[in-house]
C-alpha positions as CSV (number, residue, x, y, z in Angstrom):
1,X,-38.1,28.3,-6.6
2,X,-35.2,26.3,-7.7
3,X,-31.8,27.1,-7.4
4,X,-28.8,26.8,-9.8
5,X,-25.5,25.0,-8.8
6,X,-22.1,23.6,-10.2
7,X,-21.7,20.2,-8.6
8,X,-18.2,20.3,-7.3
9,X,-18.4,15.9,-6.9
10,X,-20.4,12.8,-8.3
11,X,-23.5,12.8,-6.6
12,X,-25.4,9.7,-6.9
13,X,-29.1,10.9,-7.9
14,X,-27.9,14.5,-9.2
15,X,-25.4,14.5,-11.6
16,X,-21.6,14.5,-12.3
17,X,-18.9,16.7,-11.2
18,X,-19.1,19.7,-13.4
19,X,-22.3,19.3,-14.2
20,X,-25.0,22.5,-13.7
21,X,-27.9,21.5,-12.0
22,X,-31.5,23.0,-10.5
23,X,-31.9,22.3,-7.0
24,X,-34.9,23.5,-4.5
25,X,-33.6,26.0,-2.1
26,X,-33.5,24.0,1.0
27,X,-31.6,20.9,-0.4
28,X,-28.7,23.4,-1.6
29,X,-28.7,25.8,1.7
30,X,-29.0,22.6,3.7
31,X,-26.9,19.9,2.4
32,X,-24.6,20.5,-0.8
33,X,-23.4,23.8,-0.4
34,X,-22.7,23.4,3.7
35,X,-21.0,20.2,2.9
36,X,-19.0,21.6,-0.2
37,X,-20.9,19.5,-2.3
38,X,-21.7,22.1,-5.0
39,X,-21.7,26.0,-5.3
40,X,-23.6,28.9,-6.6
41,X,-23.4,29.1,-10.1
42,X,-22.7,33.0,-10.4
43,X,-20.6,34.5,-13.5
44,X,-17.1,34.2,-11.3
45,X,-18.0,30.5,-10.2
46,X,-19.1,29.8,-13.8
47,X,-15.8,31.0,-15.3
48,X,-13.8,29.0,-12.4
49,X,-16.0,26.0,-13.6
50,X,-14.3,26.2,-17.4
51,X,-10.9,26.6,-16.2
52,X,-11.3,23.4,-13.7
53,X,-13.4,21.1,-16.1
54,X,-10.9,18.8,-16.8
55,X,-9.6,18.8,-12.9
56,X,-12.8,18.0,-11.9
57,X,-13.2,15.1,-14.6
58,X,-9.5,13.9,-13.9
59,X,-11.1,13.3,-10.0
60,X,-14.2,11.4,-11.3
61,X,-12.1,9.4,-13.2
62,X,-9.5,8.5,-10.6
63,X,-12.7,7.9,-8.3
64,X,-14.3,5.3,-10.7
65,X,-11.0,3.8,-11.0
66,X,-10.5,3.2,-7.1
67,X,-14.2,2.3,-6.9
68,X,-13.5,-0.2,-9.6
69,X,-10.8,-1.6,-8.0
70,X,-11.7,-2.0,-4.6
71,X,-15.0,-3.7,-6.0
72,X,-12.8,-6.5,-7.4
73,X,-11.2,-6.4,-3.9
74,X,-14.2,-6.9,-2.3
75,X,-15.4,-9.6,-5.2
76,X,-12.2,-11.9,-4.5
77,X,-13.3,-12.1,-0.7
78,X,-16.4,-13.7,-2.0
79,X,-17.8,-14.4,1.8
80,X,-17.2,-13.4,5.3
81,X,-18.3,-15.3,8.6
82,X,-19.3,-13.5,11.3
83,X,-19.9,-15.8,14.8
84,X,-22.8,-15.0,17.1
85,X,-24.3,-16.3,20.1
86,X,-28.3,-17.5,20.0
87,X,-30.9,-17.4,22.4
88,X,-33.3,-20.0,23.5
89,X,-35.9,-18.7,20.3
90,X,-33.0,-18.9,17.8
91,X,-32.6,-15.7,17.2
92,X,-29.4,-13.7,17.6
93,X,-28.5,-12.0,20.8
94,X,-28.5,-8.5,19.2
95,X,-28.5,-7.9,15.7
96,X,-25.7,-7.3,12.8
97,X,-26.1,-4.3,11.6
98,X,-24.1,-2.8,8.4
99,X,-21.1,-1.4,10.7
100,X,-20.5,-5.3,11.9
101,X,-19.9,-6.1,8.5
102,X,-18.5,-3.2,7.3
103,X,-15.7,-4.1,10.2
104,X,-15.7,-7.6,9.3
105,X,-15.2,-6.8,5.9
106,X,-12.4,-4.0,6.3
107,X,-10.9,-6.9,8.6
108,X,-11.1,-9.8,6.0
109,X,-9.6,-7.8,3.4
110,X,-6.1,-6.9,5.8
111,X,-6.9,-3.6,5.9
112,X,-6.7,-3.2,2.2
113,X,-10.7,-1.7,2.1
114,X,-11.9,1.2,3.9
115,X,-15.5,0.6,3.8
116,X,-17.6,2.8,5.4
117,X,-21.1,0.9,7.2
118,X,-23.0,3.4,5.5
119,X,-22.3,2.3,1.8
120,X,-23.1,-1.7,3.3
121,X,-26.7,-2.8,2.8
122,X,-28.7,-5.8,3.4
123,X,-31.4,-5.7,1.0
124,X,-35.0,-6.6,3.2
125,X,-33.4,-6.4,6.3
126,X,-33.0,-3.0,6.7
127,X,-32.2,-3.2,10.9
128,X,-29.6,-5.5,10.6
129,X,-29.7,-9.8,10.7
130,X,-31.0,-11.4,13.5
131,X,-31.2,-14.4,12.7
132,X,-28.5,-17.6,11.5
133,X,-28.2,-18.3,7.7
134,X,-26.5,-16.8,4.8
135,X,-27.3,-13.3,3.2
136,X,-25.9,-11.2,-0.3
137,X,-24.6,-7.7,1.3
138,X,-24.5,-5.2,-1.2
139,X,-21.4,-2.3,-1.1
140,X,-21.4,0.8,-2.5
141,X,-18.8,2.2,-3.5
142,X,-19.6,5.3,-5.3
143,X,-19.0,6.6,-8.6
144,X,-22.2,4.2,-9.9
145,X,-20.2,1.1,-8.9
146,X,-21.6,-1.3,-6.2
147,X,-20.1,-4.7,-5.2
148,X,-21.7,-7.9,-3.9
149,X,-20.4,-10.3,-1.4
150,X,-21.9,-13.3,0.7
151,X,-22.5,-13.0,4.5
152,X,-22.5,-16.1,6.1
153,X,-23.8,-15.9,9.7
154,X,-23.0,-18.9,12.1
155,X,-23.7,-19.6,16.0
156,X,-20.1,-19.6,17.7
């Protein structure tokens, strides 16, 4: 039996800020009211939710606009490096996983992005690299906006 919330945030593959929404049971008990997500939507929440409409669409707002501009951060990078050792096989001793780059990229930038490894991905190599060559990293930053940067990977 689904259950009806008020998103408090942007959520990717639900809805906006503001925004009602029918949930199953488990996914609202479990995950967005626990992580303050989204709450109940009762008569007092739903009359909190008109007087903080336009709060709560000031913050999505302010959140596209950081997203936005820390994807034309990213975009002036346009590649990182990141040195590894090889083995006999070729192949990488260990792999680079999305918190390597995430690091490398929070590093080439001078501190300027805080980019979390879970919003990095490496479209078909979902484990990390393990092997030399050069690879398009996708970011996401929220909000809908996602950023794209080359990873060049080199023996060193």
């Amino acid at each position: 039996m689904p259950v009806k919330l008020i998103l408090k945030e942007d959520i990717d593959s639900l809805g906006k800020a503001g925004d009602l929404v029918n949930v199953k049971q488990g996914y609202a008990r479990n995950f967005l009211i626990p992580n303050d997500h989204a709450i109940l939507a009762t008569l007092p929440n739903l009359i909190w939710l008109k007087n903080h409409r336009e709060k709560l669409e000031q913050e999505s707002k302010q959140k596209k606009d950081t997203a936005l501009s820390d994807k034309q951060t990213l975009e002036n990078l346009e590649e990182i490096t990141i040195y590894s050792q090889i083995g006999p096989t070729g192949k990488l001793y260990g792999r680079i996983t999305s918190r390597d780059i995430a690091e490398q990229i929070n590093e080439f930038s001078r501190d300027k992005l805080n980019i979390k490894h879970k919003s990095v991905s490496i479209p078909s190599h979902i484990h990390g690299i393990d092997e030399l060559g050069l690879y398009e990293v996708s970011v996401n930053f929220g909000a809908g906006i996602k950023g794209q940067l080359r990873l060049i990977v080199q023996e060193g």
